[in-house]
KEVEXNU-447036 format. One record per residue (C-alpha): residue number from 1; chain; x, y, z; residue in three letters. Coordinates in steps of 0.001 Angstrom, whole numbers. Each point is the difference from the previous one (the first is absolute). Last residue first. Layout:
NUM_A_X_Y_Z_Ala;
...
END
This chain:
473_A_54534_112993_150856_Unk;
472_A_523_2701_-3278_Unk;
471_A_4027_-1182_258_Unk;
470_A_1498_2507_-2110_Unk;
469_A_-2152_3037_610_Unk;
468_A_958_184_3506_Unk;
467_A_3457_-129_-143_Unk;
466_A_284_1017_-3307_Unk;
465_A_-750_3632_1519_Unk;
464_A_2999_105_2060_Unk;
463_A_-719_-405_3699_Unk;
462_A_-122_2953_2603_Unk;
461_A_-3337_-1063_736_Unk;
460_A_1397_-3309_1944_Unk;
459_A_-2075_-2919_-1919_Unk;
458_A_-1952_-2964_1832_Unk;
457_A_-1530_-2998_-1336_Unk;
456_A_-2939_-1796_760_Unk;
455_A_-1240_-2988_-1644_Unk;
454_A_623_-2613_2629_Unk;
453_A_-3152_-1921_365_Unk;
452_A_1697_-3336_-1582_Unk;
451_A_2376_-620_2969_Unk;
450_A_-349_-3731_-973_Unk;
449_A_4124_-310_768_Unk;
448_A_552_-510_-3510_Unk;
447_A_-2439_3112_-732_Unk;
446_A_2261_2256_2007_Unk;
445_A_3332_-980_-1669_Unk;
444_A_-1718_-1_-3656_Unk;
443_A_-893_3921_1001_Unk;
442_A_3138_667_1252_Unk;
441_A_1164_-1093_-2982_Unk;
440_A_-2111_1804_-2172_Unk;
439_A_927_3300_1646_Unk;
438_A_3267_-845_-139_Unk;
437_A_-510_47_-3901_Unk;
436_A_-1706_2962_-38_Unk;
435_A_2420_2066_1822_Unk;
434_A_2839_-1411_-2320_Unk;
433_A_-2263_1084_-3063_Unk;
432_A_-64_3487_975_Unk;
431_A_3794_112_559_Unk;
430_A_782_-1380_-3450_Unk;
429_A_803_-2701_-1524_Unk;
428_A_-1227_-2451_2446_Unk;
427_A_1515_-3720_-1553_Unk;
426_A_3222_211_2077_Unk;
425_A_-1712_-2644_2589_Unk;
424_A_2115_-560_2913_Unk;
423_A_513_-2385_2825_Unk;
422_A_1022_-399_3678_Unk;
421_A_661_3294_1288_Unk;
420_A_1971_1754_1891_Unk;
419_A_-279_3226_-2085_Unk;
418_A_3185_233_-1206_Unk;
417_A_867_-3686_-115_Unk;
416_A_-2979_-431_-2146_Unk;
415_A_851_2535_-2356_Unk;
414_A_3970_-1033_-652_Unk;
413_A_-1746_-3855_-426_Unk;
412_A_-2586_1203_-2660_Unk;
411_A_2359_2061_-1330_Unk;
410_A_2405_-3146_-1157_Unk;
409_A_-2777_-1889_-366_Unk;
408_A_-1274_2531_-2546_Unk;
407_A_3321_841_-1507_Unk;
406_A_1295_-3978_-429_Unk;
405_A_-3502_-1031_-2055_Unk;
404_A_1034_3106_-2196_Unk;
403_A_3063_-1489_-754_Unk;
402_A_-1511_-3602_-373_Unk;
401_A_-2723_1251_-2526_Unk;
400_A_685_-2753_-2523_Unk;
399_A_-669_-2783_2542_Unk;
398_A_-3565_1439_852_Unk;
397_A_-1068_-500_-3535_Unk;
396_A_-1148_3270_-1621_Unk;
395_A_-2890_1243_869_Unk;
394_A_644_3712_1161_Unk;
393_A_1832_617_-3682_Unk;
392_A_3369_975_529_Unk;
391_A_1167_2722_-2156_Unk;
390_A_1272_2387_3107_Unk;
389_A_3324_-1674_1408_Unk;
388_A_1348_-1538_-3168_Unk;
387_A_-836_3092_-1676_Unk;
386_A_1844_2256_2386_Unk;
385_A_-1918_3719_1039_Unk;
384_A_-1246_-1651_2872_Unk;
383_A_3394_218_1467_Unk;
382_A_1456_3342_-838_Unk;
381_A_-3727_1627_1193_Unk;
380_A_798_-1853_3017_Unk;
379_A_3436_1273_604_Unk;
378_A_-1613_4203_-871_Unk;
377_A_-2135_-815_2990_Unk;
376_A_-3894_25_-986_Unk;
375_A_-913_704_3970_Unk;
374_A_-147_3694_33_Unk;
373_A_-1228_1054_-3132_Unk;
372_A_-2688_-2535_-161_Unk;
371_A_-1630_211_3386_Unk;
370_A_-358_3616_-696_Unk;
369_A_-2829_-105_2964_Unk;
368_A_1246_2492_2511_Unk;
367_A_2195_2749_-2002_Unk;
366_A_3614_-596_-1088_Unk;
365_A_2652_2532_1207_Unk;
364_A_1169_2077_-2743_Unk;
363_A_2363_144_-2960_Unk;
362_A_2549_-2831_-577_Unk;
361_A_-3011_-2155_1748_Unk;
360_A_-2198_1030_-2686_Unk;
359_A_-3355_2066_-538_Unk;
358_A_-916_-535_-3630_Unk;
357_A_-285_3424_-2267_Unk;
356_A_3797_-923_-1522_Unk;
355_A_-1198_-3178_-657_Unk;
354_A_-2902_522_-1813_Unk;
353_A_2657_2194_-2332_Unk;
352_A_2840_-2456_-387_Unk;
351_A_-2647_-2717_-1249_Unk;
350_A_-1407_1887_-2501_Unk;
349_A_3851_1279_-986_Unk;
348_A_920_-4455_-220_Unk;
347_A_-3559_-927_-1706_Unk;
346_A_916_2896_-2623_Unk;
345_A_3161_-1654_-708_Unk;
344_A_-896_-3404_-141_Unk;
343_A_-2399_521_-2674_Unk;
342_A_-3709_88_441_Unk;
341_A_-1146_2880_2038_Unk;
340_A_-2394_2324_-748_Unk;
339_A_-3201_-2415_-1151_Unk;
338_A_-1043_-1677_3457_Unk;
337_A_347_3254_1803_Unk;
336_A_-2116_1957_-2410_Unk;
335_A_-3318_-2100_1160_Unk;
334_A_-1568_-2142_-2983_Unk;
333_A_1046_-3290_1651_Unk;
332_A_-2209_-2383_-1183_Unk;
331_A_-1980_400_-3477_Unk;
330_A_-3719_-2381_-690_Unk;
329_A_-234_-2583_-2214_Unk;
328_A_1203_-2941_2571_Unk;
327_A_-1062_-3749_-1072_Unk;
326_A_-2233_-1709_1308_Unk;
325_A_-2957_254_-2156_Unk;
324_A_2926_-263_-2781_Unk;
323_A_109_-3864_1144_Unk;
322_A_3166_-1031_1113_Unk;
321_A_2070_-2690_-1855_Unk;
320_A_1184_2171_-2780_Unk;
319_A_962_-1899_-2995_Unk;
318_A_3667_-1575_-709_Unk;
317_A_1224_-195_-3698_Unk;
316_A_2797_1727_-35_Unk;
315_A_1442_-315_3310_Unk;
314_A_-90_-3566_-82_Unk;
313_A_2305_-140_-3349_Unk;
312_A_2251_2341_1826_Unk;
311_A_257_-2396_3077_Unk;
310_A_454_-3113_-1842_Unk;
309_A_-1189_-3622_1843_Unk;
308_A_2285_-2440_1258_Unk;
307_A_-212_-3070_-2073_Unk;
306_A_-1959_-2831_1745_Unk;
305_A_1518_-3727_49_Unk;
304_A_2099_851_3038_Unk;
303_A_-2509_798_2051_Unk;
302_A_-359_4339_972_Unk;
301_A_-860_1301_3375_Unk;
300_A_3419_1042_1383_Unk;
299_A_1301_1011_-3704_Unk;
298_A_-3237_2131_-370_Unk;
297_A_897_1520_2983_Unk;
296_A_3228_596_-1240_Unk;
295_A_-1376_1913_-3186_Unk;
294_A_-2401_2356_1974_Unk;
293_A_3005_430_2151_Unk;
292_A_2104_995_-2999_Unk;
291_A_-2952_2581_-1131_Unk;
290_A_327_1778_3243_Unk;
289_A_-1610_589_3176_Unk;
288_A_1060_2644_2539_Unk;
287_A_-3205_2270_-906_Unk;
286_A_-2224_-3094_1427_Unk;
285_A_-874_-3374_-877_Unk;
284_A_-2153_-2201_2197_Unk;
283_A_129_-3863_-225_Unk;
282_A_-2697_-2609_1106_Unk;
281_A_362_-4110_376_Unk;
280_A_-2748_-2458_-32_Unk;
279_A_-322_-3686_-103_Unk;
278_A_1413_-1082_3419_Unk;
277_A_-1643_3038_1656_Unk;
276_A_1004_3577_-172_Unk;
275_A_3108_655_-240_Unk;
274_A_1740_3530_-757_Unk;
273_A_3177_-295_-2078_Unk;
272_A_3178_936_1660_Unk;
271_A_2760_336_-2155_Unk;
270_A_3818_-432_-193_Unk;
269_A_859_-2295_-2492_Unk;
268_A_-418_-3116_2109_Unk;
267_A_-2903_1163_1747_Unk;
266_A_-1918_-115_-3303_Unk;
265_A_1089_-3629_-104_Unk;
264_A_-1595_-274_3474_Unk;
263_A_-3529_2015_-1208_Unk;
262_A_-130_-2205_-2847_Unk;
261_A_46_-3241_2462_Unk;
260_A_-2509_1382_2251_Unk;
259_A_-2312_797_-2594_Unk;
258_A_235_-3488_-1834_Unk;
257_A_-3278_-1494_416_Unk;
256_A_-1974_1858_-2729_Unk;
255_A_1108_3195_-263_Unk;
254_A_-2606_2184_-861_Unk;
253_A_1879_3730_-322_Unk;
252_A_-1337_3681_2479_Unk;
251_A_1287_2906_-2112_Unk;
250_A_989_3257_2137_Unk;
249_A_506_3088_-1640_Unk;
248_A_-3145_1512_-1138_Unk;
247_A_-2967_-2655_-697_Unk;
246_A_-2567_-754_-1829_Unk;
245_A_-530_-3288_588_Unk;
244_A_1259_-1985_2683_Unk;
243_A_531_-4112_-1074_Unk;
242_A_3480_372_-2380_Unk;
241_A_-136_-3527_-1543_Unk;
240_A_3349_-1793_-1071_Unk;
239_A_969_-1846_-2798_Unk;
238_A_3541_1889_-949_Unk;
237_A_-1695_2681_-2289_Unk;
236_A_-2347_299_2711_Unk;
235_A_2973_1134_2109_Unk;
234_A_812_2010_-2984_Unk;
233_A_-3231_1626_341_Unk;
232_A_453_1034_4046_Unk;
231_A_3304_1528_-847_Unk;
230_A_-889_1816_-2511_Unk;
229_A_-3480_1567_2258_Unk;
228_A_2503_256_2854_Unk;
227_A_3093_2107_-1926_Unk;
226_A_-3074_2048_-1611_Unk;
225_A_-1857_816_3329_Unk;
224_A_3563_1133_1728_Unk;
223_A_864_2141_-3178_Unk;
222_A_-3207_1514_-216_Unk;
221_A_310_1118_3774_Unk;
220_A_3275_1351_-479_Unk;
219_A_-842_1759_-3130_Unk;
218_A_-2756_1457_1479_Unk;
217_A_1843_1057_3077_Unk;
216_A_2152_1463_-2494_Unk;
215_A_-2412_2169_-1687_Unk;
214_A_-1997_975_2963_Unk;
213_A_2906_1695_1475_Unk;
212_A_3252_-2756_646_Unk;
211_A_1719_2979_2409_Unk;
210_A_-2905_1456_1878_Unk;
209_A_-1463_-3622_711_Unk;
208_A_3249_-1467_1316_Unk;
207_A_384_2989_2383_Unk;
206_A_-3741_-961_1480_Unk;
205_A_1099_-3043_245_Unk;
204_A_3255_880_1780_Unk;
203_A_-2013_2956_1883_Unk;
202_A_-2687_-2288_1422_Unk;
201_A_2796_-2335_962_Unk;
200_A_1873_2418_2191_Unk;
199_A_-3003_944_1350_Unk;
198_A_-1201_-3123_1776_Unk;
197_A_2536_1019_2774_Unk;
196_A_-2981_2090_827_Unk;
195_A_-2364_-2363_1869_Unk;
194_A_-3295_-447_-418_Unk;
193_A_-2601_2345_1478_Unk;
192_A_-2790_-2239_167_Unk;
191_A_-3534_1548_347_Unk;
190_A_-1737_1302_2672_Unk;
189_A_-2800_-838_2042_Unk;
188_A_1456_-1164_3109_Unk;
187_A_1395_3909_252_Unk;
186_A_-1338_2322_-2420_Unk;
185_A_2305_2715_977_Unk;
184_A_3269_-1895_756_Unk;
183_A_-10_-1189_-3413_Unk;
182_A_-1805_3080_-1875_Unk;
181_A_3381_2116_182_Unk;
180_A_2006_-2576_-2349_Unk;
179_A_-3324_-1352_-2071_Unk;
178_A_-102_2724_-2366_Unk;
177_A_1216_2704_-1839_Unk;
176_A_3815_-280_81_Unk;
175_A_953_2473_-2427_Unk;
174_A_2158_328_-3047_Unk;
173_A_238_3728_-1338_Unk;
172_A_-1054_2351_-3148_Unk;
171_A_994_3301_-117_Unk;
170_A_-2784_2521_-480_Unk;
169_A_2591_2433_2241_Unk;
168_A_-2490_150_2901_Unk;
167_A_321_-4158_-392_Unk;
166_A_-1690_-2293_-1971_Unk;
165_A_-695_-3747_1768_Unk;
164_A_64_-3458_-2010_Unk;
163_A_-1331_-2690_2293_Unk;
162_A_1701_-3121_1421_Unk;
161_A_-1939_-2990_1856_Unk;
160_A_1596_-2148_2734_Unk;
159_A_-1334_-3319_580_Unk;
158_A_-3205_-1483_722_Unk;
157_A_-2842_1241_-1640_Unk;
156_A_-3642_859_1863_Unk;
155_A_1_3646_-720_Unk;
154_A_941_-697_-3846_Unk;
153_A_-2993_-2044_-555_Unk;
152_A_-1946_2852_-2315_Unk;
151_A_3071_391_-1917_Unk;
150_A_-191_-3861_-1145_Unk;
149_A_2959_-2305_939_Unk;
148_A_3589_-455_-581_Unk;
147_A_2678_-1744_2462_Unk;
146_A_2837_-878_-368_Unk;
145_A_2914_-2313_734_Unk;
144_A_3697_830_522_Unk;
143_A_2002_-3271_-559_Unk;
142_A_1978_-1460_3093_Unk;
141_A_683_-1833_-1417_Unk;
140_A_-384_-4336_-624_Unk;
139_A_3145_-1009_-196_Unk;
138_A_883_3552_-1794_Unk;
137_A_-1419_-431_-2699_Unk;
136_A_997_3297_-2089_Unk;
135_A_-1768_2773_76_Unk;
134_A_-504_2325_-3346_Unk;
133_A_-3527_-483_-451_Unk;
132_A_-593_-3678_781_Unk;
131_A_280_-157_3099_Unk;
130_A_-2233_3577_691_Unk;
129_A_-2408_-2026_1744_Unk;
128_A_-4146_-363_175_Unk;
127_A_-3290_1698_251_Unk;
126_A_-3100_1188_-1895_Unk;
125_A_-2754_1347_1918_Unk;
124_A_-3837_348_-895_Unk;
123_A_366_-1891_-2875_Unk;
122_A_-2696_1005_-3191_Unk;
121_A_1379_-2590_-2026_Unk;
120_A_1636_3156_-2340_Unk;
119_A_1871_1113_3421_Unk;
118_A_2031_-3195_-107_Unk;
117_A_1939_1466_-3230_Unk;
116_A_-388_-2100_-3213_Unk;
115_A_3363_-1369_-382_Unk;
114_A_2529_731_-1921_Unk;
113_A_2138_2656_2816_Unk;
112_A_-2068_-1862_2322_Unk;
111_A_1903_-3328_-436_Unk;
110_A_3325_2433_1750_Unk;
109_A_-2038_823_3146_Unk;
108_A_-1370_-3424_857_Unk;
107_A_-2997_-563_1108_Unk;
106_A_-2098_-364_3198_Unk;
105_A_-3694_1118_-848_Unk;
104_A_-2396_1354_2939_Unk;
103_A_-3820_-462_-302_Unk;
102_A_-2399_1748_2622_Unk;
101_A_-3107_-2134_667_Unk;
100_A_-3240_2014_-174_Unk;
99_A_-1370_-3123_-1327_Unk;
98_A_-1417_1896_-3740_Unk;
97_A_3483_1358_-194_Unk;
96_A_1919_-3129_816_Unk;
95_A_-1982_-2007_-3204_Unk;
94_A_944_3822_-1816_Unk;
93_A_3854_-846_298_Unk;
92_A_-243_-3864_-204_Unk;
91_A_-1565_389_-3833_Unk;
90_A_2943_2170_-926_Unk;
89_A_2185_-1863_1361_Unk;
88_A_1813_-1393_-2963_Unk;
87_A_3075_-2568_1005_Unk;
86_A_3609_308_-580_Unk;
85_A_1497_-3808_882_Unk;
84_A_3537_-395_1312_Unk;
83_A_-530_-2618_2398_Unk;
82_A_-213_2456_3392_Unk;
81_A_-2366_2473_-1823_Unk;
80_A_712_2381_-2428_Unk;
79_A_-2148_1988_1579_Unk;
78_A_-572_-1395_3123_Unk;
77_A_-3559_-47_1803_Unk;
76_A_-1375_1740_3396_Unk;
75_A_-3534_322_737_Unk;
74_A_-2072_1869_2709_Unk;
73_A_-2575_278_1974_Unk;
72_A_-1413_-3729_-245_Unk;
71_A_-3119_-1703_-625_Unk;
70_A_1037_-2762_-2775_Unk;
69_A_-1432_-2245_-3367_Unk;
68_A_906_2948_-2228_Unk;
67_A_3865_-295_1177_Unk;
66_A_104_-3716_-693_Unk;
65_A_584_-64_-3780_Unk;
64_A_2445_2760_-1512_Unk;
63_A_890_632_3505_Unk;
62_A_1043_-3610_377_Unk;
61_A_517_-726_3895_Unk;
60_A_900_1051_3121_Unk;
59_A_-2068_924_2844_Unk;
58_A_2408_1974_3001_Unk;
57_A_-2039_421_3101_Unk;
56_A_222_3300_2000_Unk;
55_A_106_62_3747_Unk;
54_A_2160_2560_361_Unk;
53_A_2794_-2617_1764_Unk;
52_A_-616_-2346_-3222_Unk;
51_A_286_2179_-2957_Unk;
50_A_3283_1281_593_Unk;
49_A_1937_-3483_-272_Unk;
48_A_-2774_-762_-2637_Unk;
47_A_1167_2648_-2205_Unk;
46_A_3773_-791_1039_Unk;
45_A_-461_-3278_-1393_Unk;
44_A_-1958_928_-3349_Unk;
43_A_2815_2525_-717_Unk;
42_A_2573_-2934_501_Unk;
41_A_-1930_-2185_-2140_Unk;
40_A_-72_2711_-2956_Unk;
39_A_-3945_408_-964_Unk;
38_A_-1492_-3062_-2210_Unk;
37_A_-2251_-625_2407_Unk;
36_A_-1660_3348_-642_Unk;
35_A_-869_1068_3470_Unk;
34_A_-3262_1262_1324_Unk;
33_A_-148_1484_3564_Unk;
32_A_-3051_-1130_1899_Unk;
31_A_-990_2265_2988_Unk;
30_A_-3317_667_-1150_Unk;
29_A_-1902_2989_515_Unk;
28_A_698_1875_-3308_Unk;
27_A_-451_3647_97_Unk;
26_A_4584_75_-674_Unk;
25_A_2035_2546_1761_Unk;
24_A_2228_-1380_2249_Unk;
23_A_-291_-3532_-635_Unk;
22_A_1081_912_-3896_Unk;
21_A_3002_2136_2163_Unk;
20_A_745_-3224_2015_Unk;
19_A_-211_-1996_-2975_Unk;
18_A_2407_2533_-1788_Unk;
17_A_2136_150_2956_Unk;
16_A_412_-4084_-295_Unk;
15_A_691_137_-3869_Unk;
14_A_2806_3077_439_Unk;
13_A_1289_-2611_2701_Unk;
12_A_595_-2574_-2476_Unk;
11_A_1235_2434_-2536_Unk;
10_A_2837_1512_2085_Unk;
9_A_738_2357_2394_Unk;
8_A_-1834_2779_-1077_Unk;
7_A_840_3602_-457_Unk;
6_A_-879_518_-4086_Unk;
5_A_-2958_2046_214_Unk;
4_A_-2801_287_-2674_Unk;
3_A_-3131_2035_-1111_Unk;
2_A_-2597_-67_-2814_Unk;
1_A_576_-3126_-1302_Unk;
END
């Protein structure tokens, strides 16, 4: 794409700012967004969350099959999508052209560095999170999303864009160049300004990026499709069917009537598959995976009149399950920055010098709206820094998350008694979002009480800019 920003909260909101910005600026008059039904549930929730108090409706449905048969002004699809599967969208691409319907692909970073880049579909934006680029779970983030679109939509793009700047000296600098000054200028009509503690994570994945180059991410991403693709044939090996196809990282298996009890003797040894139904299970792979959990899941899913199959054998004789008309041609991270510094040492002196420009509390006082440099306390750097605290996956079973169950009641209750009170909801992440939220409450109070008519809301002028841009009431 031809621009990008890496400021968002998280992929479920980058898909609700990227119907509001396909509202924004699409010919279309209908107000039917298009979702692939095959989207991640939660990012199909918070879609229709958003959708409803703007008076959008939310169609979902095959793109591949439904999308021709619809008026709306804009689609969304995932790519892989929520089972695994890496569809073409070629087709899609010019059937949104021809409706004046803008199409915006969720993926996921590390696929692209195969994959056929979303651009080649003819996307207007491309969005998702940095999770799998150098981020670990987290129980669910946060994860810095983005945001990338066509130049010519760059006025209408949430977030915070950067732009290279030469000095009198023909020195290059790092600017803000839009959005920050345009918030309080454009009023109602402008975009988000999401929230800064977001940079912390842009600069992990974007760290992550400048160390691997486009060699190792390669290798990475290779390494991730080659662990599934084994995995997925010995489980054929062992009588099973594999029902996505192609696919990156995730393999979705047939298991007739016996999903749940896999999935328990998985438990057992220590991992979660994904279920389903009763006959279907799904497992995703990522850089952690290794060729003895390939084997143990093997164990999990083998009877005991089937021999377990070989890994190196597999290896050998394995074809490629994506089609080359998928497949990435093209180079990725040309820029010097990606190919400077690859060994531990030059990462360490690259890493001295940006932080000897930074502004830092050891230095200076700490400007309005450094979110991340004041409230990223050296203790909670210590603590998210642990595996056992940071690895969890956000859909684990509730019972395996009883720590982190403790800290949000435990807040929860601090919070309440604060503010007087009766309950709390910690899922805001960010200031923007909290306004929103209450917002939508008050607006579910009203409309309980069959105060329908109440669509007015008033904003001091001194507010910050997401406080007008956030809601769009």
């Amino acid at each position: 794409m031809d621009i990008a920003n890496a400021s968002l909260l998280d992929e479920a909101t980058a898909a609700a700012e990227a119907m509001n910005m396909s509202r924004r600026i699409s010919k279309s008059d209908s107000n039917n967004y298009f979702v692939d039904q095959l989207c991640h549930p939660q990012t199909t929730a918070v879609l229709q969350t958003h959708a409803a108090p703007l008076e959008l409706k939310i169609v979902l449905g095959n793109p591949l099959k439904d999308f021709a048969k619809q008026h709306c002004f804009g689609v969304l699809v995932q790519y892989p999508n929520t089972l695994g599967e890496v569809n073409d969208f070629h087709q899609l691409g010019r059937q949104a052209k021809e409706r004046s319907a803008l199409l915006t692909i969720t993926t996921d970073l590390l696929s692209l560095v195969i994959h056929k880049a979303p651009a080649d579909f003819g996307a207007d934006m491309v969005i998702g999170n940095a999770q799998r680029f150098g981020i670990p779970m987290g129980y669910g983030g946060p994860h810095a999303a983005y945001f990338a679109c066509k130049d010519k939509h760059k006025r209408s793009m949430p977030g915070r864009i950067i732009g290279v700047s030469k000095d009198n000296h023909g020195n290059c600098a790092y600017r803000m160049s839009l959005q920050t000054r345009e918030q309080h200028i454009r009023r109602e009509k402008a975009t988000s300004n999401i929230c800064t503690a977001q940079v912390l994570l842009a600069v992990l994945s974007g760290f992550y990026a400048v160390y691997h180059g486009e060699y190792g991410l390669k290798m990475i991403a290779q390494r991730v499709h080659r662990y599934s693709q084994i995995l997925a044939q010995g489980l054929v090996q062992l009588g099973y069917h594999v029902n996505n196809q192609p696919y990156f990282d995730t393999i979705i298996i047939h298991t007739p009537y016996k999903a749940h009890k896999i999935a328990s003797r998985a438990e057992e040894a220590r991992i979660n598959l994904r279920i389903i139904d009763n006959n279907t299970l799904g497992i995703s792979l990522d850089e952690s995976s290794s060729r003895k959990l390939i084997s143990q899941l093997w164990e999990i899913f083998a009877t005991s009149d089937k021999p377990l199959p070989d890994i190196s054998e597999i290896d050998k004789s394995i074809g490629e399950c994506i089609p080359t008309t998928l497949l990435r041609s093209d180079s990725i991270l040309q820029q010097p920055v990606f190919n400077l510094y690859h060994s531990e040492t030059e990462m360490m002196r690259y890493m001295r010098l940006l932080a000897n420009k930074d502004i830092a509390l050891d230095r200076s006082m700490i400007p309005l709206g450094s979110c991340t440099m004041k409230l990223n306390s050296a203790t909670s750097l210590q603590a998210i820094s642990q595996y056992e605290f940071n690895s969890l996956h956000p859909f684990i079973p509730t019972y395996q998350a009883q720590g982190f169950q403790q800290l949000f009641e435990e807040l929860e209750n601090m919070l309440c008694n604060l503010t007087g009170f009766d309950a709390f909801s910690l899922q805001p992440n960010a200031g923007s979002q909290g306004e929103y939220s209450g917002l939508l409450v008050i607006q579910k109070y009203h409309q309980s009480r069959g105060d329908t008519q109440r669509n007015i809301c008033l904003i001091p002028e001194s507010a910050h800019g997401t406080n007008y841009s956030g809601p769009r009431f």
